[in-house]
Each structure stands twice: as structure tokens, then as C-alpha cells.
C-alpha positions as CSV (number, residue, x, y, z in Angstrom):
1,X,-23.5,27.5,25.6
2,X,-26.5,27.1,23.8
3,X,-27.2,24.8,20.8
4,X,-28.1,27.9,19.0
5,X,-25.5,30.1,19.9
6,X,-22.8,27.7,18.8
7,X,-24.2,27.9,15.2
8,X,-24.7,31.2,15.3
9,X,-20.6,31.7,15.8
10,X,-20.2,29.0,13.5
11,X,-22.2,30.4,10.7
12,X,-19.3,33.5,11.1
13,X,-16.5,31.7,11.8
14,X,-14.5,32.7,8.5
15,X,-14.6,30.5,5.9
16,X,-17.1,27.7,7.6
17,X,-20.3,29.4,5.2
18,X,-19.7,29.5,1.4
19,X,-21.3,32.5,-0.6
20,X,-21.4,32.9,-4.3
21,X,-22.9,36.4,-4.4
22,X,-21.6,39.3,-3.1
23,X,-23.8,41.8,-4.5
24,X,-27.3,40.8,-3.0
25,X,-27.8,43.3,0.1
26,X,-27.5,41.7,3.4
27,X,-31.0,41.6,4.9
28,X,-30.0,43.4,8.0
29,X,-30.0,47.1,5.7
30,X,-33.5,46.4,4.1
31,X,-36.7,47.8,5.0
32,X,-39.9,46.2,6.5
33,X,-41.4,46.3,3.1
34,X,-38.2,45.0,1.3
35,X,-37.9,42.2,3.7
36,X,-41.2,40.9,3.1
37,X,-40.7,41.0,-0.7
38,X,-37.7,39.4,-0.4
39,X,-38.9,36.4,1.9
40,X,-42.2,36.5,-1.2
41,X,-39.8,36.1,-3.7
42,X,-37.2,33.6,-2.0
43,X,-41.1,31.5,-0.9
44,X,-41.8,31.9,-4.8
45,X,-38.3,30.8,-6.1
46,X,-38.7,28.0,-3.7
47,X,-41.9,26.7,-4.8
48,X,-41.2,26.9,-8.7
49,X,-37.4,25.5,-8.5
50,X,-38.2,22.4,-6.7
51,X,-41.2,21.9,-8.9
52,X,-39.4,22.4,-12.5
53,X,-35.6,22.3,-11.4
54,X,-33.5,24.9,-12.3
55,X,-33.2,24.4,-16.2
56,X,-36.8,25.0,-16.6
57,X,-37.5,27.7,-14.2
58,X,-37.4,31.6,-15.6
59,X,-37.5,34.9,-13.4
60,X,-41.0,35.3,-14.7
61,X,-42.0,32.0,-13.1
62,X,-40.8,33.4,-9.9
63,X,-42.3,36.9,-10.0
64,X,-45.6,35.1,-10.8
65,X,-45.1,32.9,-7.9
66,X,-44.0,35.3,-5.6
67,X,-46.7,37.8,-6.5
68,X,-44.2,40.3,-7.8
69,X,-43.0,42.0,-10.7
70,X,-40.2,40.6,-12.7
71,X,-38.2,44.0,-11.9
72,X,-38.5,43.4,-8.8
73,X,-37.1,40.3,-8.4
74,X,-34.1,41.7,-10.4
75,X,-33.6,44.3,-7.7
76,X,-32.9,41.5,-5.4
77,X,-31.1,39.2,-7.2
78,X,-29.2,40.1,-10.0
79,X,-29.7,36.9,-12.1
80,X,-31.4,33.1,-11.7
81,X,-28.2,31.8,-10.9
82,X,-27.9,34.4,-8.3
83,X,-31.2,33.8,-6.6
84,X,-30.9,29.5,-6.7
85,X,-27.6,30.4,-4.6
86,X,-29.6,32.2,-1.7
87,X,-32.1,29.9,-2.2
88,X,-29.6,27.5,-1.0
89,X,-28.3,29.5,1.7
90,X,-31.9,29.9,3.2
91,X,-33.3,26.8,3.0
92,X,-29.9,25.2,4.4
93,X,-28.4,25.2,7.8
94,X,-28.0,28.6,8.7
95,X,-31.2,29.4,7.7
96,X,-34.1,26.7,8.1
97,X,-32.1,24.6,10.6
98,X,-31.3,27.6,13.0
99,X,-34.5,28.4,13.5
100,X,-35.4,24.6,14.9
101,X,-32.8,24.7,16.9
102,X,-33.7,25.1,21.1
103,X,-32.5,28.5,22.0
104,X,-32.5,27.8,25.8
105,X,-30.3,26.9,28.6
106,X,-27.1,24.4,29.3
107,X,-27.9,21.2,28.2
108,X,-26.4,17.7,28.2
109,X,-24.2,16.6,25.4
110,X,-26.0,14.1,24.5
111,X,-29.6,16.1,24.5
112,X,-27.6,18.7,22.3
113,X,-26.7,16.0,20.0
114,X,-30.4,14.8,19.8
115,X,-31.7,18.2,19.3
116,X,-29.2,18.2,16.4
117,X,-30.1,15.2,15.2
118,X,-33.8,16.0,15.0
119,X,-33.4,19.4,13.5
120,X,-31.0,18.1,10.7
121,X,-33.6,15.6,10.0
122,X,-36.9,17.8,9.9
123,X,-34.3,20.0,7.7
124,X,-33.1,17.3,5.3
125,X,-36.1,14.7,5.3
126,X,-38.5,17.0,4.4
127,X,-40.4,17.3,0.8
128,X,-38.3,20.4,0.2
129,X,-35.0,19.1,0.9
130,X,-35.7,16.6,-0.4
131,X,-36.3,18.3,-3.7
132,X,-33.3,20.7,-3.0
133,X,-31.4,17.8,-3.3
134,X,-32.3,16.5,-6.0
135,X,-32.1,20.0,-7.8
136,X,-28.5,20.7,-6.5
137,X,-27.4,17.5,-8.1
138,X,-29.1,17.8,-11.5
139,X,-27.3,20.8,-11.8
140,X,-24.1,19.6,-10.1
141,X,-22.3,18.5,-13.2
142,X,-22.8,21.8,-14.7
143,X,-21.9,24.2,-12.1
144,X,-20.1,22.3,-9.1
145,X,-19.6,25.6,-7.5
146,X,-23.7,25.0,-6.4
147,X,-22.5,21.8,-4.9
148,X,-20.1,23.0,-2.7
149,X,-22.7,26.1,-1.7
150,X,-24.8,23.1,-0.7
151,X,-21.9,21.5,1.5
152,X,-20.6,24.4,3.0
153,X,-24.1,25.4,3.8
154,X,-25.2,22.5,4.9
155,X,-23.3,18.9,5.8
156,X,-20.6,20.6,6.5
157,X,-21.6,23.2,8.8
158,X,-23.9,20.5,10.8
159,X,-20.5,18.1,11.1
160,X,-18.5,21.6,12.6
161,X,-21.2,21.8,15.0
162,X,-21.5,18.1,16.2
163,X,-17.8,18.5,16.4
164,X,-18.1,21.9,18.4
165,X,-20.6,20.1,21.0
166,X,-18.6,16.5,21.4
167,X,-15.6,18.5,22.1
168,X,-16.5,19.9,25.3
169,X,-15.8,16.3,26.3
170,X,-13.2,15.0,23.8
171,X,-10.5,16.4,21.9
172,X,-10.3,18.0,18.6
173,X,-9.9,15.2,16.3
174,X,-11.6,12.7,18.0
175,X,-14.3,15.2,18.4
176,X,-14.5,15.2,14.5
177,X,-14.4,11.7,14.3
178,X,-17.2,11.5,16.2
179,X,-19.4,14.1,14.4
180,X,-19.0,12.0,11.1
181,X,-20.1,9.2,12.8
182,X,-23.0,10.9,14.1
183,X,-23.7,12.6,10.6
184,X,-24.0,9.9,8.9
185,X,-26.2,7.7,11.5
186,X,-28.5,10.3,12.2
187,X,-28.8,10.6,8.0
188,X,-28.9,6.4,7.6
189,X,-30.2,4.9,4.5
190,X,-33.5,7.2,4.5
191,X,-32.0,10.1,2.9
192,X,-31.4,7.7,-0.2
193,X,-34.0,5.8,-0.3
194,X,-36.6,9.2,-0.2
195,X,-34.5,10.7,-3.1
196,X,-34.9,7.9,-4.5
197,X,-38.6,8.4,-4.2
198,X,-39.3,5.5,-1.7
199,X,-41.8,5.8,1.0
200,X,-40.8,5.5,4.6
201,X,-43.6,4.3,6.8
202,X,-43.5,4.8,10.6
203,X,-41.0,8.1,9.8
204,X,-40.7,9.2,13.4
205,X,-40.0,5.9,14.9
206,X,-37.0,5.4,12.4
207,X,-35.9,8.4,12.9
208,X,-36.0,8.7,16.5
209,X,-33.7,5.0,16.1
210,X,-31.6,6.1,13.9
211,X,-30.9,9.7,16.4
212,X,-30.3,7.2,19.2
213,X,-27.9,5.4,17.6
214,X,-26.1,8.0,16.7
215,X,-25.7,9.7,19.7
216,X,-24.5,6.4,21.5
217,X,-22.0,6.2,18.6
218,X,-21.0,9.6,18.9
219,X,-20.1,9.1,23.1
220,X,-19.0,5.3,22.9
């Protein structure tokens, strides 16, 4: 099965996705034009939250940014709190990290992990996760119920599916065993240290060392 395909039936597996908001309309039922307003407006949210945080940001930051009337934003999401949710849902796992995932053939455990490994990475390591991050846990304290959206949409999810691929070849709990270990090798100390506002030289290097080692850890 593909690496694709296995997060896709993860992303429905009951209970492995955490949603706050049940009133925003699936995408699925909106029109052409409502789909491109809506992707304006998450693009918008996205730009202004991880500039100001959450505190700071208003709707009308958001329309402005998203080239959109304030009404209209409304009409998608019902409140601020509302749209930072599915702007966590989008930017995390089963949304940006699906899409870098390879959608082709059978492939090797361990070049599933690696494709894993690198996706989570581009995901995570990047100047917008990072600042996702760092705007989940400002507001953390405040409303842990954000927290967990970020978990279950993210670490989470990425550990079920590590586990999902290593157990075509172990069993189930030392298949999640595993998938920690690979987690949090592939992740290393550069997640901190750019949160922490550090600059990593030779990224792709590093991270291509830290993916090895993770895999090798994961099928030791």
C-alpha cells in the first residue's frame, strides 16, 4: 500500500484526527469559487497569525490579508478561534504533509520510512511550522484544547503512521515502539534549537543524518 494511502485511512480512522469545529462546511460541498476563497482566506489567516500570534490578530487583519471582506470570512468560520483551529488542521499532517507524500507504487519499508521522515521534516522545519509552533504554545496555557488539535493533527498522526508502516514487519507494540524512536530521531535537537530561533547551517545534510538514523533505529 502506498505511503499515501495509509494516511489517507488514517486521517479517518475514528478518533486518530481531533476537530474542534463542527460547523465549518466540509470542503468537499463548496463551490469552485468558495473553495478558492476559502484557501485566500486560510493563506491570509496563515500569513497574519504567524506574524502577530493569535492575541493580536483580528478577523479584519485576515480579510485584509486574504483580499476579502470581513463577512466573508465569517461565512467560513464562525469566529477567530474557529478559523486558528482549521488553520491547524491544514497546515498539519493531513493537510500540508499529505500532499508531499509519494503517491506511487510498493515501496520498501525503509524507503517508506525515509519518505516519511523527509516529509515530516519539510512539514515541521519550515518557517511556518516553525511559527505554528510557537503560536500553538503561546496560546497553549490558555486553551489546551489547541494543543491537543496540534497533536492529534500532527505528532500523533505521523507516530500511527510510522507504526502502520513498521508493522508490516513487526508486531503491534513493538511496531509503536519503533515509531517513537523514529519520531523523535528524525525530529533530533533541530526542532528546538530553530524555535529557539537558532540557525542550522548545512540543513539538508543534518537532516538527511538525522532520517538515516532514524530509520536504522526504527529496523534494528
Amino acid at each position: 500500500m502506498a505511503t499515501l494511502t495509509r494516511l489517507g485511512s488514517l486521517v479517518n480512522v475514528a478518533g486518530c484526527c481531533y476537530s474542534l469545529d463542527m460547523d465549518t462546511p466540509p470542503i468537499d460541498v463548496l463551490s469552485p469559487l468558495q473553495r478558492r476563497k476559502r484557501a485566500a482566506i486560510l493563506a491570509g489567516a496563515e500569513e497574519v497569525f504567524l506574524d502577530r500570534g493569535y492575541a493580536l490578530t483580528t478577523m479584519d487583519d485576515v480579510a485584509a490579508a486574504a483580499g476579502v471582506g470581513k463577512q466573508t470570512v465569517y461565512r467560513h468560520f464562525a469566529s477567530k478561534e474557529v478559523l486558528f483551529e482549521n488553520l491547524i488542521s491544514s497546515m498539519c499532517v493531513d493537510g500540508a504533509l499529505a500532499g508531499r507524500l509519494d503517491d506511487g507504487g510498493e515501496h520498501s519499508v525503509d524507503a517508506q520510512l525515509r519518505d516519511l521522515g523527509w516529509a515530516l521534516l519539510q512539514n515541521l522545519m519550515s518557517v511556518n511550522g516553525i511559527g505554528l509552533y510557537r503560536a500553538v504554545v503561546a496560546e497553549a496555557q490558555r486553551r489546551p484544547e489547541l494543543g491537543r488539535l496540534f497533536y492529534e493533527n500532527g505528532a500523533k498522526l505521523v507516530r500511527s503512521l510510522a507504526a502502520d508502516i513498521l508493522s508490516t514487519v513487526y508486531d503491534d507494540n513493538s511496531a509503536a515502539l519503533r515509531a517513537s524512536t523514529f519520531i523523535s530521531l528524525v525530529l533530533g535537537d533541530a526542532h528546538l534549537e530553530l524555535t529557539l530561533g537558532y540557525t542550522i547551517t548545512n540543513r539538508d545534510v543534518r537532516f538527511a543524518e538525522q532520517i538515516e538514523e532514524a530509520v536504522s533505529a526504527a529496523l534494528r
